[in-house]
N, C-alpha and C positions, 0 to 999 in steps of 0.2 A: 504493500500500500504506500509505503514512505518513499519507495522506488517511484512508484507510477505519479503521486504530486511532482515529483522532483522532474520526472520525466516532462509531465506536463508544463511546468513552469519553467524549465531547460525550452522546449517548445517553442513555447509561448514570446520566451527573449529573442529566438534567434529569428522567430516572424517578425516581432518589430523591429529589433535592428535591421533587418533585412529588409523590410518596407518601409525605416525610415531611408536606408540608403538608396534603394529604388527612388523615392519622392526626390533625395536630394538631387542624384543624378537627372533624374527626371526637370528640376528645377534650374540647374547648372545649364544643361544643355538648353532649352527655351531663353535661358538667359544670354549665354554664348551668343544661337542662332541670332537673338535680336540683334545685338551688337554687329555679330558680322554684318547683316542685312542695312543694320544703320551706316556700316564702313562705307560699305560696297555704294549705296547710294548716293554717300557725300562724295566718291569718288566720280561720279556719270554726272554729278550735279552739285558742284561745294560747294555755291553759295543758296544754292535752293531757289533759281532763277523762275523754274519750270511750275515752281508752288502758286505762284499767281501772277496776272498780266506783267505785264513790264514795259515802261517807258509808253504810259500810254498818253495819245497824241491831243488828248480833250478830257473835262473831267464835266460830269454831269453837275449845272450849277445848282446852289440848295441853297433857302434860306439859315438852314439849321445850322450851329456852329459845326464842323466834322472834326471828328476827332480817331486818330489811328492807334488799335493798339500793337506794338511793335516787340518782338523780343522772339524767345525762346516758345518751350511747347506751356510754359504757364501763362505766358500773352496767348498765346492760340487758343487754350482754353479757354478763357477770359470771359465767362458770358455779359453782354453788356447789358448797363443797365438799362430801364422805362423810364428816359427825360426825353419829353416832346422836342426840346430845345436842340436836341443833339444829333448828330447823323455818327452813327458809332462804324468805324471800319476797322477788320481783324489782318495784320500782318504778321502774324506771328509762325514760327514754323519748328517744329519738337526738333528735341536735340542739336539748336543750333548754338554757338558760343559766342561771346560777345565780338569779336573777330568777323565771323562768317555775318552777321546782323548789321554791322556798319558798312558792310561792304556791298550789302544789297541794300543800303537804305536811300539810295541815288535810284535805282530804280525799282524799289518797294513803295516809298512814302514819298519822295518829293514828288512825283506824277499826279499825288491826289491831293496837293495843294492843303494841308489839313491845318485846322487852328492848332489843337492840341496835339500831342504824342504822349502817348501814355507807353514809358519802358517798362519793362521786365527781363531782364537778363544777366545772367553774370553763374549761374549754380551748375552748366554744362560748363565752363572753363576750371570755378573752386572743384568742384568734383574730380577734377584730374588730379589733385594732389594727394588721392592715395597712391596712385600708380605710380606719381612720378614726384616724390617726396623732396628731390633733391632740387627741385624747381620750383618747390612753394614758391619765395617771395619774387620773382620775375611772373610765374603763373595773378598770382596777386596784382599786381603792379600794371600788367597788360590788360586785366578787366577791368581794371580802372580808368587806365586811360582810353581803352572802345566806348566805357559809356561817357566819359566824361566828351568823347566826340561823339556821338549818337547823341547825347543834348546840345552843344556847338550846333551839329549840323539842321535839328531841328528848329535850331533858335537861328539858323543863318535863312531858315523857308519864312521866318515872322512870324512863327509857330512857339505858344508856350508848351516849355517841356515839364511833364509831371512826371520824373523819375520815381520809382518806386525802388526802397529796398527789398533785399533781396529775398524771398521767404524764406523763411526758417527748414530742415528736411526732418522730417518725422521719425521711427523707428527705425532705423536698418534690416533689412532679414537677414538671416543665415546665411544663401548665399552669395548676397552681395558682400559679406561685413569683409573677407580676403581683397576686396579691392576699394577697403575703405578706412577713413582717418578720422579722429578727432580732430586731426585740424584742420578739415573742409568746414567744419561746425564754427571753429577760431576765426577762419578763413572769410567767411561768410559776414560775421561782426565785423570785421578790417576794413573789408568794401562798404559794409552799411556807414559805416562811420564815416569813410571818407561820403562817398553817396551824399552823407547829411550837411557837406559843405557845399556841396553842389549849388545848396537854394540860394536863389538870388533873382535879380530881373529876367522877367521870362521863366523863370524856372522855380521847379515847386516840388518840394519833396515828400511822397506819401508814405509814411511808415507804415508799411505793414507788413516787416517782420513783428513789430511791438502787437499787431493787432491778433495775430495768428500763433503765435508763440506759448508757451508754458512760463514757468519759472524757472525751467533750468536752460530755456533757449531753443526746445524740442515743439515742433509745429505740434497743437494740440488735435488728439484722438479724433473728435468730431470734425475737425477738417481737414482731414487725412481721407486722402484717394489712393497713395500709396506712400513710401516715403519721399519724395520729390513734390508732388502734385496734389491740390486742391480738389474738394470733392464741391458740387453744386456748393452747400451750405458755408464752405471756406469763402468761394466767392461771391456769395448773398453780404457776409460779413464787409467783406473789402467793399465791396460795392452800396455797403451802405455809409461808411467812409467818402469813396468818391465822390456817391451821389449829392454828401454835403455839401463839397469842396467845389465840384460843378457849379448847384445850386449857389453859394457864395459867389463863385466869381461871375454866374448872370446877371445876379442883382445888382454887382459893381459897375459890372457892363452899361444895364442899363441907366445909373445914377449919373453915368459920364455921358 
């Protein structure tokens, strides 16, 4: 009898270990695949020209102020918000880094002529510094200065820029955590901080790492899609932020 529990529970461990390893493998490899698939595609297209029009020769005119949002796949997500006032357009394109986004923003955004630019970008560049550890502070230093010209160049269209920082990333999994650092987390404050000097004329800084964030710097549970990215309710949140900040700057509009 003491044999057969034993048996059973000898069993019992080597199924899970063995379907945890399955799942992991299972997870590795989906993970891999995407990567290679995201390589492969920046290679046929690195600035992501092909994602929408370009250089286009007319812009439909609009009462409404337009406003673009521009960045990485957390601007692409972006849902915008219900102001009658606004013509909201989406530039954004997943896993681009601050690099690849200033370099199409000649023919992304200056084509549609827009009041506003709403940035998001910089967590596809800090993310690299697990991999490539020995390159933090130049990896840092270069996203700083893409966006700090990604607002220049918005503000050379006569366009105010509302740079936002940078979101906070959520929980790691398992098998991401082998190609990741505490100091993409460090990383991430560095830029928000400098980011926060950016505001000035023409330019507006939206915090919303402080909005999305925990206490210890970790995007909170209910706005979490995955660790990277915002779920609906993360950016109801931001966008009720926004909507303020819009709101305000109509009414100044109109007073002038």
């Amino acid at each position: 009898m003491i044999l057969t529990k034993r048996s059973i529970l000898l069993s019992t461990l080597v199924l899970v270990v063995l379907g945890s390893s399955i799942f992991l493998n299972i997870s590795l490899y989906s993970r891999a695949k995407q990567f290679y698939r995201e390589l492969n595609q920046t290679r046929l297209d690195p600035l992501g020209l092909n994602e929408y029009p370009t250089n286009l020769k007319q812009v439909t005119d609009t009462a409404q102020t337009r406003v673009v949002f521009f960045g990485d796949s957390r601007a692409a997500s972006w849902i915008s918000p219900n102001i009658s006032e606004y013509e909201f357009i989406n530039r954004g394109i997943s896993s681009q880094t601050s690099v690849q986004t200033i370099q199409r923003f000649a023919a992304h955004v200056r084509p549609l002529k827009p009041n506003l630019v709403i940035i998001q970008v910089g967590i596809n560049d800090l993310k690299t510094i697990g991999l490539f550890p020995e390159r933090r502070d130049a990896i840092v230093a270069n996203c700083q200065a893409n966006i700090k010209r990604i607002v220049e160049e918005s503000r050379n269209l006569g366009a105010v820029a509302i740079v936002t920082t940078i979101f906070p990333v959520g929980e790691v999994p398992l098998q991401r955590k082998p190609f990741w650092s505490d100091e993409i987390s460090r990383a991430i404050k560095e830029v928000n901080a400098y980011i926060a000097t950016l505001a000035g004329e023409k330019t507006i800084v939206l915090d919303t790492f402080s909005i999305l964030a925990d206490s210890q710097g970790m995007m909170l549970r209910k706005y979490r899609a995955d660790e990277l990215h915002l779920n609906e309710q993360g950016y109801v949140i931001i966008n009720k932020h926004l909507s303020q900040l819009l709101n305000t700057m109509e009414r100044k509009k109109r007073q002038n």
